[in-house]
C-alpha positions as CSV (number, residue, x, y, z in Angstrom):
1,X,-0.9,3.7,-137.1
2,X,-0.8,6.5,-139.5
3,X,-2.2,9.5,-139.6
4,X,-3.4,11.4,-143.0
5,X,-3.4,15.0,-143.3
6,X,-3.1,16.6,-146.6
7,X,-4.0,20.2,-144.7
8,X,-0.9,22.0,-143.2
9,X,-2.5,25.5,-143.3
10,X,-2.3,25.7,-139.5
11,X,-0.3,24.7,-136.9
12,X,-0.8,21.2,-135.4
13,X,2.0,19.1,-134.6
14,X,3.0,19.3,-131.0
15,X,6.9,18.1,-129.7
16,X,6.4,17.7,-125.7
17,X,9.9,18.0,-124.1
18,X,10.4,17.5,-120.1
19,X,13.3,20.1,-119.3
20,X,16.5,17.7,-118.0
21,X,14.1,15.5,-116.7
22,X,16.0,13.1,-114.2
23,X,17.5,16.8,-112.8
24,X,13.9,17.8,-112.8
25,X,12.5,15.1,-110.5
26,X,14.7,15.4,-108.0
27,X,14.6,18.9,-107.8
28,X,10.9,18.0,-107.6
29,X,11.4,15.6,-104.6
30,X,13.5,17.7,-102.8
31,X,13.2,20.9,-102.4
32,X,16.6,21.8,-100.8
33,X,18.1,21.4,-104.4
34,X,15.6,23.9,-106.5
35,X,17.3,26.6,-107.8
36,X,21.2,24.8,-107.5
37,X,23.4,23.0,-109.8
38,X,22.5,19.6,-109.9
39,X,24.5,16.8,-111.4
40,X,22.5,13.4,-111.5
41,X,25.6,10.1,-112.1
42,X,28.7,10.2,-110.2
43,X,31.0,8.6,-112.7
44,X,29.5,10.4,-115.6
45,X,26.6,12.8,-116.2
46,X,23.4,11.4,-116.9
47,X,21.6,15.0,-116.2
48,X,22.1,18.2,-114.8
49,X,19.7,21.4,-114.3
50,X,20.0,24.3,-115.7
51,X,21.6,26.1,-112.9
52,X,25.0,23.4,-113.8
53,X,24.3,23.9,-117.5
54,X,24.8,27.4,-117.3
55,X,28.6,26.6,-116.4
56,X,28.9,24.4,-119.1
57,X,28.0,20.8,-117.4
58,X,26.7,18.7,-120.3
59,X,25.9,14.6,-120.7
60,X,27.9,12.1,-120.9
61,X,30.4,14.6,-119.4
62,X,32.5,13.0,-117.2
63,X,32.1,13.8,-113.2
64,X,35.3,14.9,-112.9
65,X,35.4,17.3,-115.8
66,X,31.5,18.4,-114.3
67,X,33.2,19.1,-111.1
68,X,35.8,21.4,-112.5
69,X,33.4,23.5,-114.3
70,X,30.9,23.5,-111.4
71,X,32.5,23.2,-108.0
72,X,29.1,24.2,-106.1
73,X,27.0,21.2,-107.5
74,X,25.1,18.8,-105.8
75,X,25.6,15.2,-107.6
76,X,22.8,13.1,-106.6
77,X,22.4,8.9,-107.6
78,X,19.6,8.5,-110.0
79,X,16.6,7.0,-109.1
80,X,15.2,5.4,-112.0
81,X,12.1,3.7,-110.1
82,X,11.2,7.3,-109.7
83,X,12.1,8.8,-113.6
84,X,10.1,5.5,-114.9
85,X,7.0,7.0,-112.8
86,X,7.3,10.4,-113.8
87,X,7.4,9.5,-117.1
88,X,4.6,6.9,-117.3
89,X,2.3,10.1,-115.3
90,X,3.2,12.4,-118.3
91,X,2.9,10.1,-121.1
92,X,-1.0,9.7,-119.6
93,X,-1.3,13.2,-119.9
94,X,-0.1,13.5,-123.5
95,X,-2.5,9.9,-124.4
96,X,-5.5,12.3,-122.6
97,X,-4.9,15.1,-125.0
98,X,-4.9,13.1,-128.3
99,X,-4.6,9.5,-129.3
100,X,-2.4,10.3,-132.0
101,X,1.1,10.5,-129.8
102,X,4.4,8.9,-131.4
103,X,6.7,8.9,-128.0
104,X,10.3,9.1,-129.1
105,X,11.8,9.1,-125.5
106,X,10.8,9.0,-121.9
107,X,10.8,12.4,-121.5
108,X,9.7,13.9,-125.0
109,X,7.0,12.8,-127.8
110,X,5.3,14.3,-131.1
111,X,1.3,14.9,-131.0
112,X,-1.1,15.7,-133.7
113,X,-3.5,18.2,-132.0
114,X,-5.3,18.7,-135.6
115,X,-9.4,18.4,-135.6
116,X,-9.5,18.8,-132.3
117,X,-10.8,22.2,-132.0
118,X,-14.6,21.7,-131.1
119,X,-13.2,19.3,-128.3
120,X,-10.0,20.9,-126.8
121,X,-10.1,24.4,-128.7
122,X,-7.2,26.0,-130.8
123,X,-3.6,24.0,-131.2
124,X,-2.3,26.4,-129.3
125,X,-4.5,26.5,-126.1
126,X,-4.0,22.6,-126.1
127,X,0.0,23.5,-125.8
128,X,-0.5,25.8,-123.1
129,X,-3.6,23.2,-121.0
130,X,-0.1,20.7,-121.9
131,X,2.3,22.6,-119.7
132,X,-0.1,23.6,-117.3
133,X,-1.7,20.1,-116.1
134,X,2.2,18.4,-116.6
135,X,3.0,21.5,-113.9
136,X,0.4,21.0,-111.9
137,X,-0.1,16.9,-111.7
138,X,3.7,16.1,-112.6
139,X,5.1,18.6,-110.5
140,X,7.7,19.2,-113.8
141,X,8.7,21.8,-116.3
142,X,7.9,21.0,-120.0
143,X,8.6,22.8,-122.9
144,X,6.4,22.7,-126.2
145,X,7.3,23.3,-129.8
146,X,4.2,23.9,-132.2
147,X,4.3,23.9,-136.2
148,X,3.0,22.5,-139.1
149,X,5.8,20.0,-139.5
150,X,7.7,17.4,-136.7
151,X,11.2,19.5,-137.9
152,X,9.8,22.5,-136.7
153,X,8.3,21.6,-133.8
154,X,11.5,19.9,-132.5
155,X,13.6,23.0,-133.7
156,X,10.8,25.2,-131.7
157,X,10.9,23.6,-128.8
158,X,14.5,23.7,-128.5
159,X,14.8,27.0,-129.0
160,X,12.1,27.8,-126.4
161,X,13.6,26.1,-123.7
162,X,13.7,26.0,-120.3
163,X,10.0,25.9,-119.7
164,X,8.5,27.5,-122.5
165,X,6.1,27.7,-125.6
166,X,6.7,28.4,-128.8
167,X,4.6,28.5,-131.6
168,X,6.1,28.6,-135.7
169,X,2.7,30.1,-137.6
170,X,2.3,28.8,-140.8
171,X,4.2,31.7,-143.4
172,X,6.6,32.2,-140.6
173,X,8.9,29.1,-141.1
174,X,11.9,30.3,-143.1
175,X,11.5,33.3,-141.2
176,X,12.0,31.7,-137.9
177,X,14.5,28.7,-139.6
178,X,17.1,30.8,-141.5
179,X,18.5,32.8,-138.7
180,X,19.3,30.0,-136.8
181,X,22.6,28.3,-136.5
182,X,22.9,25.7,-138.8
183,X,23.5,23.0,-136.0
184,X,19.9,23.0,-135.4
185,X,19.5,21.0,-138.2
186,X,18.9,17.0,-137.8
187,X,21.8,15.8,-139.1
188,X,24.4,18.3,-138.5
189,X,27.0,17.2,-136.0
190,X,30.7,18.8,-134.9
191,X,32.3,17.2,-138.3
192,X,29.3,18.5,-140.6
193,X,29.1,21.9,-138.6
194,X,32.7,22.1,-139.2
195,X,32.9,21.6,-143.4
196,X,30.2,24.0,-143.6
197,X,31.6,26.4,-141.5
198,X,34.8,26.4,-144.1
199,X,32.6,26.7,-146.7
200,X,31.2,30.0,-145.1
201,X,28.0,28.6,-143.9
202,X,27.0,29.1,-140.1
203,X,22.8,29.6,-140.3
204,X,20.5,27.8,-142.1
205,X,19.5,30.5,-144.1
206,X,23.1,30.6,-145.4
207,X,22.8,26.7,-146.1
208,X,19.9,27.6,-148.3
209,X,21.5,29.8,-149.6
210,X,23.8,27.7,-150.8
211,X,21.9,26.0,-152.8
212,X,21.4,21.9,-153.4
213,X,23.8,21.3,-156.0
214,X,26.3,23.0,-154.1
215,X,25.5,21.2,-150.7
216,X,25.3,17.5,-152.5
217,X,29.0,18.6,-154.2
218,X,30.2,19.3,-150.4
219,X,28.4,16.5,-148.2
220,X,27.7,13.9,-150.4
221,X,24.0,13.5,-152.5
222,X,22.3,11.9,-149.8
223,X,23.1,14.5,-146.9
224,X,23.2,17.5,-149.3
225,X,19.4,16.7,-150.2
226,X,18.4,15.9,-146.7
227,X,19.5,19.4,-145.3
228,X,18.6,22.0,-147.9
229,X,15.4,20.2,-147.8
230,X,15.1,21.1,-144.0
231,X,16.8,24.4,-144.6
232,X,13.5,25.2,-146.7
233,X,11.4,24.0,-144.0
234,X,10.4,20.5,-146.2
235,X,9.5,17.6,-143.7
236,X,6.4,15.5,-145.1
237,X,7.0,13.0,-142.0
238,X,3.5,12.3,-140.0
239,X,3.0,11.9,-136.4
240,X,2.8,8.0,-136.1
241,X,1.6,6.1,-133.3
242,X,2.1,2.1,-132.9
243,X,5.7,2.4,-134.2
244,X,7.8,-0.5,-132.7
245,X,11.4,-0.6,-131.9
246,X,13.9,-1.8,-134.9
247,X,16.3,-2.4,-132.4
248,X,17.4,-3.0,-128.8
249,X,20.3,-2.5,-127.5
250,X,22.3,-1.2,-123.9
251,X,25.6,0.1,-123.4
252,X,28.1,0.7,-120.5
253,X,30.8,3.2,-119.9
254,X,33.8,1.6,-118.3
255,X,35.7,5.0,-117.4
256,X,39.5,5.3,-118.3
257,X,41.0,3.2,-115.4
258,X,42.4,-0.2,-116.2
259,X,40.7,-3.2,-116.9
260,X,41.0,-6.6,-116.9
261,X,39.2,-9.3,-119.5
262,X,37.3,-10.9,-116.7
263,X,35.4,-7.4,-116.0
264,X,34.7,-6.5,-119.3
265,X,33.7,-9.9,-119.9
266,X,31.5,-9.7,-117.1
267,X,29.9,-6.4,-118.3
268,X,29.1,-8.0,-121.5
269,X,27.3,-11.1,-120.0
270,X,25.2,-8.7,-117.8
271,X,24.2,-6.6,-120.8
272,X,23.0,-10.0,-122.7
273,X,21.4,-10.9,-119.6
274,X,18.9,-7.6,-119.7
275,X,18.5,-7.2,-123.1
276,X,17.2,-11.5,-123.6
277,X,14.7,-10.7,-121.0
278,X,13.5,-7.3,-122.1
279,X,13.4,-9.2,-126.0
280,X,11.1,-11.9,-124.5
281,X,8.8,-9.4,-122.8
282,X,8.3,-7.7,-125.6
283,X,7.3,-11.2,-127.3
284,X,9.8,-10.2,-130.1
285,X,12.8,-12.6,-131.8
286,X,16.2,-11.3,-133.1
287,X,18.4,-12.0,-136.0
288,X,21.3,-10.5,-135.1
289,X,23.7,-9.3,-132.7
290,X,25.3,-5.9,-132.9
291,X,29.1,-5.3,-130.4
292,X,30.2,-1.8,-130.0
293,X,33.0,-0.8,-128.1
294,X,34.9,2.6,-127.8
295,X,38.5,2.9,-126.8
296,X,40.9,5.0,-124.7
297,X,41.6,6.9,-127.9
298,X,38.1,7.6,-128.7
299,X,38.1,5.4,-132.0
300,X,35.3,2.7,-132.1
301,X,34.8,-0.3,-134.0
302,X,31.9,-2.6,-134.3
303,X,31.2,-5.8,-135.1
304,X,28.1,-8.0,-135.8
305,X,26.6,-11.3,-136.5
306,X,23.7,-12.9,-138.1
307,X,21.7,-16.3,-136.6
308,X,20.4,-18.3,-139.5
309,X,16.9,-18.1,-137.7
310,X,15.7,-15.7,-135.6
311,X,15.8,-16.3,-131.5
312,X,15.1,-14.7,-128.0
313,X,17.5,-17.3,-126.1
314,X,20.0,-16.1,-123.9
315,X,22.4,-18.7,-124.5
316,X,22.3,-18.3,-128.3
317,X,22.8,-14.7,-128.0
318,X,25.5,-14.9,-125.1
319,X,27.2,-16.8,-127.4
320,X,27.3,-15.1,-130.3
321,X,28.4,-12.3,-128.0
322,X,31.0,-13.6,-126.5
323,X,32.6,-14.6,-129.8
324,X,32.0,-11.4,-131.1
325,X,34.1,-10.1,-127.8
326,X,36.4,-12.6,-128.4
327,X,37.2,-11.6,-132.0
328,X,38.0,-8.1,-130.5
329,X,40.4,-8.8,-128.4
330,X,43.3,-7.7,-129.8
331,X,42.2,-4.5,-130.3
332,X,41.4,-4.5,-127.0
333,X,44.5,-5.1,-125.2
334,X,45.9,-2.8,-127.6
335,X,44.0,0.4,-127.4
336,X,42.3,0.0,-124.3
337,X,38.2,0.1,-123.8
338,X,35.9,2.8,-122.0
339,X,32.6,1.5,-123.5
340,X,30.8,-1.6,-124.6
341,X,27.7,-1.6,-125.6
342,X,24.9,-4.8,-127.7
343,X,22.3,-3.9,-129.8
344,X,20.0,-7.0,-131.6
345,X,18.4,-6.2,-134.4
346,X,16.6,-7.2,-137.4
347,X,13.7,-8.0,-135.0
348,X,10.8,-9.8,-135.5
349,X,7.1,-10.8,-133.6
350,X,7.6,-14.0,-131.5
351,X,4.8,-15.7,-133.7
352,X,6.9,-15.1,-136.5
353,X,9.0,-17.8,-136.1
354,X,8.9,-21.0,-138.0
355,X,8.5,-23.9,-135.4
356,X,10.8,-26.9,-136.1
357,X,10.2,-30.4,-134.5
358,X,11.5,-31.3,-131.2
359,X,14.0,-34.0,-132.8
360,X,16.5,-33.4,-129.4
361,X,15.4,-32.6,-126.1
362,X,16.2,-28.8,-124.9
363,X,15.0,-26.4,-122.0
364,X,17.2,-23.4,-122.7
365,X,13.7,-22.0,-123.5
366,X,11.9,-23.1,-120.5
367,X,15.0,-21.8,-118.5
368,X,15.2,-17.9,-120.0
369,X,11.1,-17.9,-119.0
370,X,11.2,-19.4,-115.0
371,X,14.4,-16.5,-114.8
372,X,12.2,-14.3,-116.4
373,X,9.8,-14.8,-114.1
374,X,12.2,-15.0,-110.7
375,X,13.4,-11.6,-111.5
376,X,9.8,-9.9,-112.4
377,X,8.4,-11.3,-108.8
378,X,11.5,-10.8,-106.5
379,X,14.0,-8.7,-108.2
380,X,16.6,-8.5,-111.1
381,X,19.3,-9.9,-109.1
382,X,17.2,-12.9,-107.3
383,X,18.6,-15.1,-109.8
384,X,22.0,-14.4,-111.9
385,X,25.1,-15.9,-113.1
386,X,28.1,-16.5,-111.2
387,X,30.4,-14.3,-113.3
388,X,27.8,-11.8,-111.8
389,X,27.8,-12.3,-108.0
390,X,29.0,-9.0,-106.2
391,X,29.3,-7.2,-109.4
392,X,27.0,-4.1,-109.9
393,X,26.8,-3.2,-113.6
394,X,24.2,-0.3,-112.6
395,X,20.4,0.1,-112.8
396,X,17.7,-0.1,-115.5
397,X,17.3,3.4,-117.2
398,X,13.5,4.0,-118.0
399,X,12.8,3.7,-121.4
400,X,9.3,3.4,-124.0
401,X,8.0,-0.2,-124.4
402,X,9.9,-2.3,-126.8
């Protein structure tokens, strides 16, 4: 769903933001570990509090460069039973303030607040009740960006963390935009940051400065448009609710130590394995199959493959994975691999699909549903493959509905 509002005279577009969240529960659930650097992940970083961030621990930073910066921390294991829970008691909070929520994460969303004034009073107030009930029934910090646009909101709530509000009033924009590095900008990463920075831009308000022509000549039409439009505070994007996923996809970090075929292998089949039965739950069909890998040297590649009609069967897709593995190989043994990761895309509704008549006899189908259903009742690994037995490939992250 939609939502239509030609009037951007005030302030009404929230972005809710839980401060390192999977830090922030367990800092939650035990108190021995509020107010210390906490690492969550061994192997790498999945989160850390803003006691490590303030030595420099970032994610996906490796443990062992987390541990040089910040000898004191406490890593912890995550507990993703208790992240999903968290998240799922927030996002009922946010659904209680306004139907019109577009959740882009576990741990942050967009709201449109606007007409609801006689109800919940001012934009503003609603921000603060926000923080204040997710504090007080969540038991977690939150931070709250509020402006007339989704840009803004994001940029405001960045800017405004650890646990704060902050509030762009309509007028103000360019005021608050231009002083900021230009990094804050969607779009801008190290390589971007960098040919601006040699062409003498480091805020926004130099970008704008800079004018379009001059930014399309540097970046390219496409990016040149998209970021002097942001640097004048242009986004005409609406909260939307409804919104379904294009893709889905899981990866896997392998580290840097040696591996053999048969583990990566083995890595790949469990990805396929997750992502077939969270593509049936969803009651959605795929088209094709998306490998990414990155190597010792940091270069990636990519490679993909279309069905001729679109599927949610394991073995169609473990297939066409496995080819796709095999095709890459080569560069495999040559360069080495710390990360693999499957995305399918082009996805579809299950009732989409064009039936075709049952000329040979074939319970793949039937088999992917009574797994499905073995791991639901008594656990993802109650049923599995035997490339699988005694291998541990890690636990479900939460994430939104697919």
């Amino acid at each position: 769903m939609r939502i239509e509002r030609k009037d951007r005279s005030e302030a009404t577009i929230l972005h809710a933001d839980l401060d390192s969240f999977y830090a922030s529960v367990e800092q939650r659930d035990d108190p021995r570990l509020r107010g210390r650097p906490v690492i969550v992940g061994g192997g790498v970083v999945l989160a850390a509090s803003y006691e490590a961030k303030a030595y420099g621990v970032r994610t996906p930073m490796s443990g062992r460069e987390a541990r040089a910066l910040c000898p004191d921390a406490i890593e912890v294991r995550p507990r993703f039973d208790a992240y999903s829970e968290a998240s799922r008691a927030v996002f009922e909070i946010f659904d209680d303030i306004t139907p019109v929520v577009e959740g882009i994460s576990v741990d942050e969303a967009f709201m449109d607040v606007g007409g609801l004034h006689r109800i919940s009073g001012t934009p503003l107030k609603i921000a603060a009740d926000l923080r204040k009930r997710v504090a007080t029934e969540v038991g977690l910090p939150i931070t709250v960006g509020l402006a007339c646009t989704k840009f803004l909101a994001k940029v405001a709530s960045a800017v405004a963390k650890p646990d704060g509000l902050l509030e762009v009033a309509p007028g103000t924009e360019l005021e608050f935009l231009h002083p900021l590095p230009v990094r804050r900008l969607w779009g801008v990463g190290a390589v971007t940051e960098g040919k601006l920075a040699d062409a003498g831009i480091r805020t926004v308000g130099d970008l704008a400065a800079f004018g379009e022509h001059g930014l399309c000549g540097l970046l390219g039409r496409g990016a040149g448009r998209h970021l002097y439009a942001l640097s004048m505070a242009r986004d005409p994007r609406r909260v939307e609710t409804g919104r379904r996923r294009r893709s889905i996809g899981s990866q896997r970090a392998l580290g840097r130590r040696p591996k053999n075929e048969a583990d990566i292998e083995a890595t790949l089949v469990a990805i396929v394995e997750r992502l077939g039965k969270r593509l049936r739950g969803a009651d959605r069909v795929c088209r094709t199959v998306v490998l990414r890998l990155r190597f010792d040297d940091f270069g990636r590649a990519t490679r993909s493959r279309s069905f001729l009609e679109c599927t949610d069967r394991t073995d169609i897709i473990m297939a066409v994975a496995r080819g796709l593995l095999d095709d890459a190989k080569p560069l495999i043994r040559e360069r080495g691999c710390t990360l693999i990761g499957l995305s399918l895309t082009n996805l579809d509704d299950h009732d989409s699909v064009q039936l075709s008549l049952p000329f040979e006899s074939d319970h793949a189908a039937d088999l992917d549903i009574a797994m499905d259903a073995l791991r639901n009742r008594f656990g993802r690994d109650a049923v599995t493959r035997a490339v699988l037995v005694g291998r541990h490939h890690g636990d479900d992250a939460p994430m939104l509905p697919d």
